[in-house]
N, CA, C and O atoms as a Maestro MAE file, in Angstrom:
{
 s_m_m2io_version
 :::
 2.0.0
}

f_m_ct {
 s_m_title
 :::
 protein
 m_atom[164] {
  # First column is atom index #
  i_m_mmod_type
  r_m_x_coord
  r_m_y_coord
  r_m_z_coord
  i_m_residue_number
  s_m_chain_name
  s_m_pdb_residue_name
  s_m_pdb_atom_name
  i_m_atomic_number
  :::
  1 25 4.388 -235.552 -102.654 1 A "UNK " " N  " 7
  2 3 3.774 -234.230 -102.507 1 A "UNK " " CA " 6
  3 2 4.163 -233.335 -103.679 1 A "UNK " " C  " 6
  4 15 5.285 -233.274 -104.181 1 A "UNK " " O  " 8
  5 25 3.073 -232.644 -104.049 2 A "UNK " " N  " 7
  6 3 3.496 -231.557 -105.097 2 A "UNK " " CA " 6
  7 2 3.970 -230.288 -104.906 2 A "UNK " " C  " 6
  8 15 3.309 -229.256 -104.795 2 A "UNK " " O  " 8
  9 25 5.154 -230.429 -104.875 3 A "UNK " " N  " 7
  10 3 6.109 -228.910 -104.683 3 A "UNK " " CA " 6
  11 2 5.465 -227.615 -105.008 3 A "UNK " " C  " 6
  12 15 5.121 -226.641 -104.339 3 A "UNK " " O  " 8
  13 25 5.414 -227.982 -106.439 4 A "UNK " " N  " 7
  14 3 4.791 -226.541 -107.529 4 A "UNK " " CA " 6
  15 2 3.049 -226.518 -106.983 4 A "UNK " " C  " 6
  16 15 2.489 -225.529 -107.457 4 A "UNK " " O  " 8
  17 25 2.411 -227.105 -106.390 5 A "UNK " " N  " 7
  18 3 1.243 -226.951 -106.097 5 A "UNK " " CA " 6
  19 2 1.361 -225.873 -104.550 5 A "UNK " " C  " 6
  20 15 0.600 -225.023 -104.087 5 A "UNK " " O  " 8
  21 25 2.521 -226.350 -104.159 6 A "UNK " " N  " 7
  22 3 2.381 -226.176 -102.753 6 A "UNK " " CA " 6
  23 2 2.682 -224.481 -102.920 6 A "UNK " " C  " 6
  24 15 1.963 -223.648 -102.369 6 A "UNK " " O  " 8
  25 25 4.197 -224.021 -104.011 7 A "UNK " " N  " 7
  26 3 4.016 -222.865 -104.155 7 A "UNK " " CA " 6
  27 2 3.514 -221.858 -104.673 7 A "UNK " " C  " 6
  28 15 3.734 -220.648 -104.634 7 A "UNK " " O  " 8
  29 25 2.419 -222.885 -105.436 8 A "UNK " " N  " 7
  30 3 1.255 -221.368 -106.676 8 A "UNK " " CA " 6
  31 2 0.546 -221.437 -105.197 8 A "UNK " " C  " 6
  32 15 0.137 -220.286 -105.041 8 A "UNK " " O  " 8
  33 25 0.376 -221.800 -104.637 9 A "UNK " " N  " 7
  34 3 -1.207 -221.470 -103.188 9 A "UNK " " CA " 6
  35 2 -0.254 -221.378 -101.725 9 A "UNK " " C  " 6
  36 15 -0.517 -221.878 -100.632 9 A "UNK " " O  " 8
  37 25 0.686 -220.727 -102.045 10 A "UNK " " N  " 7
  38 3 1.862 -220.556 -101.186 10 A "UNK " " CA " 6
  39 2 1.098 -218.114 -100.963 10 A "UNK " " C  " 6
  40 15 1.006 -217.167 -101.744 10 A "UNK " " O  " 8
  41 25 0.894 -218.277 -99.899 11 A "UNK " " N  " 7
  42 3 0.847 -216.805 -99.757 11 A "UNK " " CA " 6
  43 2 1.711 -215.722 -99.713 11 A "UNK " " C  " 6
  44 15 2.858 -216.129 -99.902 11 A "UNK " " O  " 8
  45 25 1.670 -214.596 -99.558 12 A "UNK " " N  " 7
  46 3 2.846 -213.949 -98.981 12 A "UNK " " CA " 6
  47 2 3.036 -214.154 -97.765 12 A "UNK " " C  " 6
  48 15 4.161 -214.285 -97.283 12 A "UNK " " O  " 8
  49 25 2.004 -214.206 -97.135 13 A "UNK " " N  " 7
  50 3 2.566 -214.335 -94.948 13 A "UNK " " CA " 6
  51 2 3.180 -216.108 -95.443 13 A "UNK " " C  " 6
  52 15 2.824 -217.112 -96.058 13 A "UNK " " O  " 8
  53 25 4.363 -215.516 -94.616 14 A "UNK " " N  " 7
  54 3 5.294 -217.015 -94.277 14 A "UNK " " CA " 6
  55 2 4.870 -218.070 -93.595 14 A "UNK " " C  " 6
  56 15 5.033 -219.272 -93.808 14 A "UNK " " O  " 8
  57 25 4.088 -217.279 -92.419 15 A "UNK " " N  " 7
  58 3 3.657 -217.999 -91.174 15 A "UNK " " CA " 6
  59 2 2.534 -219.146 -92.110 15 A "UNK " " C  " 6
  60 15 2.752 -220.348 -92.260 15 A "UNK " " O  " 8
  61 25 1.356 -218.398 -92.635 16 A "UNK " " N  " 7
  62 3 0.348 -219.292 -93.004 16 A "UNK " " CA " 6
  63 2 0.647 -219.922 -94.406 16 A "UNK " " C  " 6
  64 15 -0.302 -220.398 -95.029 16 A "UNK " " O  " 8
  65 25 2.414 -219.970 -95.158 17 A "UNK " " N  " 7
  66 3 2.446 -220.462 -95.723 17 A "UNK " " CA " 6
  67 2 3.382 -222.328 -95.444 17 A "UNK " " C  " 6
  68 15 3.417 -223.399 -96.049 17 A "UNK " " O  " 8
  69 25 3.945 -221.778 -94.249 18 A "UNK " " N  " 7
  70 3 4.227 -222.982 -93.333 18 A "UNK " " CA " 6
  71 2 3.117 -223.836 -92.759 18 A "UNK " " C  " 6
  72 15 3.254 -225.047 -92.933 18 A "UNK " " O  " 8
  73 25 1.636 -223.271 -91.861 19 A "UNK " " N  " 7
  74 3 0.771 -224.025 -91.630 19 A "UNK " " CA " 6
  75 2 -0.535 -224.945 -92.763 19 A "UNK " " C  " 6
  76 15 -1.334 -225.848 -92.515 19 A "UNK " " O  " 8
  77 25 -0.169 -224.055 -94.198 20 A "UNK " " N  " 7
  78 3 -0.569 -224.807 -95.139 20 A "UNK " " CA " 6
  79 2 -0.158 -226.317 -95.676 20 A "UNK " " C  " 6
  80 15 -0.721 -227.329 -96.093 20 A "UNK " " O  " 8
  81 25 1.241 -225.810 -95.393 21 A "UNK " " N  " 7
  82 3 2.506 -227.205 -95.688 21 A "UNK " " CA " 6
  83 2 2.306 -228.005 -94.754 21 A "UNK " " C  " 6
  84 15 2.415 -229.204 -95.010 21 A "UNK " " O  " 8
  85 25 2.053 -227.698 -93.774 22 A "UNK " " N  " 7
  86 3 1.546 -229.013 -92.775 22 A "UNK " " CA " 6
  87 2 0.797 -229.244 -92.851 22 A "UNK " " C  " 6
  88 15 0.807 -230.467 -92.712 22 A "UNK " " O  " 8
  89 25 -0.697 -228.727 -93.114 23 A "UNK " " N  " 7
  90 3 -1.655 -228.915 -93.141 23 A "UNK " " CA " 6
  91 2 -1.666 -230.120 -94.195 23 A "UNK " " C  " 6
  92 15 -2.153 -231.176 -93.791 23 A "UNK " " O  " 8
  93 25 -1.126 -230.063 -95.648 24 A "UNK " " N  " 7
  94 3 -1.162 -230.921 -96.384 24 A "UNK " " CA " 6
  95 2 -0.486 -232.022 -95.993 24 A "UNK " " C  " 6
  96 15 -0.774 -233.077 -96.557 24 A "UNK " " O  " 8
  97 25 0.454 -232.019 -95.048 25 A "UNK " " N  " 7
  98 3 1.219 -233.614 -95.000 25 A "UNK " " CA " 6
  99 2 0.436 -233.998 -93.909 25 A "UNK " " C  " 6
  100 15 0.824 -235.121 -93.586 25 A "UNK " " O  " 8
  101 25 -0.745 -233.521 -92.957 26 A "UNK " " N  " 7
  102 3 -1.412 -234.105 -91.905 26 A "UNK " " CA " 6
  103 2 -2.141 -234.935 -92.820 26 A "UNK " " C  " 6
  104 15 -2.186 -236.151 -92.635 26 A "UNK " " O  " 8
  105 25 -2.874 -234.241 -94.057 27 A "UNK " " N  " 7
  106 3 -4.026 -235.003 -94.568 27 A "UNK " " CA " 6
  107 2 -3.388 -236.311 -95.097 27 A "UNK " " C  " 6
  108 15 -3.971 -237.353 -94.798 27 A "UNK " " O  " 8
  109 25 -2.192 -236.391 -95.893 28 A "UNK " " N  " 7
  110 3 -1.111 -237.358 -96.625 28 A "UNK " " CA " 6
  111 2 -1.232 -238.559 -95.469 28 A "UNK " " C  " 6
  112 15 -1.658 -239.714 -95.474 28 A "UNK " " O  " 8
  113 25 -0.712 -237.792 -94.610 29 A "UNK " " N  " 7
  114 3 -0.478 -238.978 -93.291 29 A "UNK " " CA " 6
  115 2 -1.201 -239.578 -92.873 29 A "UNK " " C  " 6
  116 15 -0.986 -240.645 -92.298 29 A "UNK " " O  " 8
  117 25 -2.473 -238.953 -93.083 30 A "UNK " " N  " 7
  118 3 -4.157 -239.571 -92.667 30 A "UNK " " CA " 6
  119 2 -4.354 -240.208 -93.658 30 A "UNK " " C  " 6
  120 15 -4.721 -241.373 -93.508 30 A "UNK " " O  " 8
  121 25 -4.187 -239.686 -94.969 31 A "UNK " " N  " 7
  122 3 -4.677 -240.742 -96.325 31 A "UNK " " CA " 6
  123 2 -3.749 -241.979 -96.115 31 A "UNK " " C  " 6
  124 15 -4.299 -243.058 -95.892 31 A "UNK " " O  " 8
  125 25 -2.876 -241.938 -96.148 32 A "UNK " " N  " 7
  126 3 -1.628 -242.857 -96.145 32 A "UNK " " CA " 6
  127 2 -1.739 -244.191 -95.079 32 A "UNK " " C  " 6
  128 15 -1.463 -245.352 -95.380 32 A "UNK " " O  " 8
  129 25 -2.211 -243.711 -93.770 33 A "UNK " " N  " 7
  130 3 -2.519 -244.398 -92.627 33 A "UNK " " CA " 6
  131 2 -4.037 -245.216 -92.950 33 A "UNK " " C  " 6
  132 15 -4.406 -246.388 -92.887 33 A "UNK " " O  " 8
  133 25 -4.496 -244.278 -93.220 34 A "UNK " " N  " 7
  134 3 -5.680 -244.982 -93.916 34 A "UNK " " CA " 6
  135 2 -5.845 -246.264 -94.777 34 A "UNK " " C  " 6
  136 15 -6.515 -247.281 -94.599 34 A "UNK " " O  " 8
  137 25 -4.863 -245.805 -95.943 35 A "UNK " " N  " 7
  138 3 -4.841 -246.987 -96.899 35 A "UNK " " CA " 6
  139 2 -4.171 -248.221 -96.174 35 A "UNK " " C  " 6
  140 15 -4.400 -249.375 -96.535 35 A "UNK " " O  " 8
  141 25 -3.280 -247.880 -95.067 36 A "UNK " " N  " 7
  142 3 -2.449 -249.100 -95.109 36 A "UNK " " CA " 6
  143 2 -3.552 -249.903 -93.791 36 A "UNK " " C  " 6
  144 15 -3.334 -251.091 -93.552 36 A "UNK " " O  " 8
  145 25 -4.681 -249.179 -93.017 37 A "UNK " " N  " 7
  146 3 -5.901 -249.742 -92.637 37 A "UNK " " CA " 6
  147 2 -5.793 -250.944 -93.831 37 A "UNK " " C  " 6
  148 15 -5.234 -252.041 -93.850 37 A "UNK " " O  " 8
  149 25 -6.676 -250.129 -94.900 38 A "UNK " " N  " 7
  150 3 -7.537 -251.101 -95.783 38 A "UNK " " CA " 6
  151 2 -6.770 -251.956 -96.036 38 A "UNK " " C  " 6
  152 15 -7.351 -253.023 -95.837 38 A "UNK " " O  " 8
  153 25 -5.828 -252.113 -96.351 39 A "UNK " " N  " 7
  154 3 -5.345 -253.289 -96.806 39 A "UNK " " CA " 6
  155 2 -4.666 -254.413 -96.149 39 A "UNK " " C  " 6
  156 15 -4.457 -255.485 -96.717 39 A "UNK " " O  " 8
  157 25 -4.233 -254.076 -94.607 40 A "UNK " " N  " 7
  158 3 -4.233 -254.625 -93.845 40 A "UNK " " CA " 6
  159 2 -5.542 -255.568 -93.053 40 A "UNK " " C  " 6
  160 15 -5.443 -256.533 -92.296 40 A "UNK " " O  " 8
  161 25 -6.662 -254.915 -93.526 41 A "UNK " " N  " 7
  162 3 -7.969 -255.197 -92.765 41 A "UNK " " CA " 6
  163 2 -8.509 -256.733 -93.841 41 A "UNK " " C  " 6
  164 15 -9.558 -257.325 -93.589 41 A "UNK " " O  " 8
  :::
 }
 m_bond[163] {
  # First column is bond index #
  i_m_from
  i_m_to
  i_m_order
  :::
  1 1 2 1
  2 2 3 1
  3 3 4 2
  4 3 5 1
  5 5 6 1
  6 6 7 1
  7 7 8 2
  8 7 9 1
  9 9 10 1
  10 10 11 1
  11 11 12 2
  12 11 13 1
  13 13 14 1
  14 14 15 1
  15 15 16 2
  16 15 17 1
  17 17 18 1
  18 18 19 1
  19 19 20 2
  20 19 21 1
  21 21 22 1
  22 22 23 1
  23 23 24 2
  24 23 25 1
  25 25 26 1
  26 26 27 1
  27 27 28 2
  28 27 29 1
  29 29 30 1
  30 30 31 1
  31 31 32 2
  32 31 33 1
  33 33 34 1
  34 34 35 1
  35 35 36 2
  36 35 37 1
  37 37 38 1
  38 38 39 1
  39 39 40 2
  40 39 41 1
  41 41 42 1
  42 42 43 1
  43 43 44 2
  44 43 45 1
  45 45 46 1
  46 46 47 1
  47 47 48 2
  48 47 49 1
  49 49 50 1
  50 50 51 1
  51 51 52 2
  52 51 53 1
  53 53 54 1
  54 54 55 1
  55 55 56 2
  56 55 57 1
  57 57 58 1
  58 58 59 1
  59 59 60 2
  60 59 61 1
  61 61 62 1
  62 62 63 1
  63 63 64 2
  64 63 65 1
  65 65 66 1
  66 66 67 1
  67 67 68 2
  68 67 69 1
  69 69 70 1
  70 70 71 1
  71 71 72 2
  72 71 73 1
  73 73 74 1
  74 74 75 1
  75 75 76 2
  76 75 77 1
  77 77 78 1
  78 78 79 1
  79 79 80 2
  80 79 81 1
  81 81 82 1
  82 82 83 1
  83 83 84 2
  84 83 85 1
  85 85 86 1
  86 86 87 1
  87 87 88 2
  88 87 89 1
  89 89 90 1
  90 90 91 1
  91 91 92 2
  92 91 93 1
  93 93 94 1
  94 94 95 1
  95 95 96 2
  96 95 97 1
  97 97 98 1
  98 98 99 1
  99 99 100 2
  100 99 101 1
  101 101 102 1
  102 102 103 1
  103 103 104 2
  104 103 105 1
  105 105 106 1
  106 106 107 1
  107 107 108 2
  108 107 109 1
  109 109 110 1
  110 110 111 1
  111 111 112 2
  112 111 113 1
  113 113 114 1
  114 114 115 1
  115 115 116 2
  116 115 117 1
  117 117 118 1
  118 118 119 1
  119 119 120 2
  120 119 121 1
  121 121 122 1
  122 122 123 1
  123 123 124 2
  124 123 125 1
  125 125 126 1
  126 126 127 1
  127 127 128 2
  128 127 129 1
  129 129 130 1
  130 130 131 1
  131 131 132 2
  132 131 133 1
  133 133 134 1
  134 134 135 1
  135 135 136 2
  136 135 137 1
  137 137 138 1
  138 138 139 1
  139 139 140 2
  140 139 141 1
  141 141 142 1
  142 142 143 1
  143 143 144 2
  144 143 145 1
  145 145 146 1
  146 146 147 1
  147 147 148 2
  148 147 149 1
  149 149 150 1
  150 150 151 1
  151 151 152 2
  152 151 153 1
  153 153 154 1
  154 154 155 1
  155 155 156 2
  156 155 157 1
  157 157 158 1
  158 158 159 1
  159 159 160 2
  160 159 161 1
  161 161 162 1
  162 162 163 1
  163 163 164 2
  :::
 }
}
């Protein structure tokens, strides 16, 4: 994950800068789960 990405699009509210950060490791976890589909398949 990219740190410095996460804090240039990091807001001032804390709150929606925490549900961003998850937001990105849901998608990771989905990409991630994904790939190991394909290559398992």
């Amino acid at each position: 994950m990219n740190k410095n990405l996460n804090l240039s699009i990091c807001p001032s509210n804390r709150q929606i800068c925490i549900q961003s950060q998850s937001y990105h490791i849901l998608i990771e976890s989905i990409i991630l789960l994904s790939s190991l589909f394909l290559v398992g398949a």
